[in-house]
Residue, then its C-alpha position, 0 to 999 in steps of 0.5 A: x682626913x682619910x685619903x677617900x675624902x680628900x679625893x673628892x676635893x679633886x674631882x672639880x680640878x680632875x673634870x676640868x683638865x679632863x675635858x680640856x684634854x678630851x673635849x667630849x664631856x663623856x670621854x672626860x667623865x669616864x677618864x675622871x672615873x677611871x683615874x679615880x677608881x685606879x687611885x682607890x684600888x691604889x690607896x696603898x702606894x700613895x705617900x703620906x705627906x706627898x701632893x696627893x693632886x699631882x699623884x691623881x694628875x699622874x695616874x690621869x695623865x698615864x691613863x690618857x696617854x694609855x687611851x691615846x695610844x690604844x686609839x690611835x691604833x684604830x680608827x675614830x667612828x662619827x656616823x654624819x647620820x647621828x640625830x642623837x645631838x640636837x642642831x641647838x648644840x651647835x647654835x652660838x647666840x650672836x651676843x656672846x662674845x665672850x662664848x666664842x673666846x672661850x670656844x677658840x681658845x678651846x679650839x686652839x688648844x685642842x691644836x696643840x700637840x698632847x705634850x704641849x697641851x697638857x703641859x699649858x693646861x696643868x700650869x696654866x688652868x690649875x696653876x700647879x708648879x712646873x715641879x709638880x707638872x715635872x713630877x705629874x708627867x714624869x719628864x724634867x722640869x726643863x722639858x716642861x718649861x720648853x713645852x709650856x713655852x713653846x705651847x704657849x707661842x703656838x696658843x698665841x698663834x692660833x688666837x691670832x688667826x695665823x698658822x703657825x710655821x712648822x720648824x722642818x729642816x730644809x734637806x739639799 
């Protein structure tokens, strides 16, 4: 199988940790284009007989941690005056306990700081080895393990409906 087809196997996985990261289907979209038109102009530096998931989970999340980085340098525009979003969107049906779950823990996660976050969500929602989160994010496997510990114990948290503490050091 060719490179080019076994990365339409991915986009499933690559929309879904897109949109748990961004939360804006838009947003995810186009970071899902951009990973994949990066790693189809860079055919060339993919390894045969590496993971090539991990290898598009690495070029997302640097092209995610670009976009953080550009963003936070300037400010986010939400006009309070945009009808382009119909009142319907935010409408929950009251019999839908199992929306609102999925709606809090989205929110929870959304509370996460970005290490944290992508750390929880590529073990947890794909289920990838910390190995292969290790390699994916390019940090050591012990780094990913206190992320994914400490993302989890502030998940719990928030679920919970409490605040988590922030570790500060007292100064006398």
């Amino acid at each position: 199988m060719n490179i080019r087809d076994e990365l339409i196997e991915h986009v499933p996985r690559l929309r879904r940790y897109a949109r748990a990261l961004i939360n804006n289907r838009e947003l995810a979209d186009d970071l899902v284009q951009d990973t994949l038109e990066r790693a189809l102009g860079r055919t060339g530096l993919f390894r045969t007989g590496t993971d090539l998931r991990a290898w598009l989970f690495t070029i997302m999340h640097n092209i995610f941690v670009n976009q953080v980085r550009k963003s936070s340098a300037r400010g986010t525009h939400v006009s309070v005056d945009d009808e382009s979003i119909p009142e319907a969107e935010y409408a929950v049906p009251s019999s839908q306990l199992g929306t609102l779950e999925v709606r809090d823990l989205d929110y929870a996660l959304q509370r996460l700081p970005d290490e944290q976050r992508e750390v929880v969500l590529l073990v947890g929602l794909e289920e990838m080895s910390y190995a292969d989160v290790a390699l994916a994010l390019d940090i050591p496997i012990g780094t990913v393990m206190s992320r994914l510990s400490r993302g989890r114990e502030r998940l719990r948290a928030l679920m919970a409906g409490a605040v988590p503490r922030a570790n500060l050091k007292v100064v006398r």
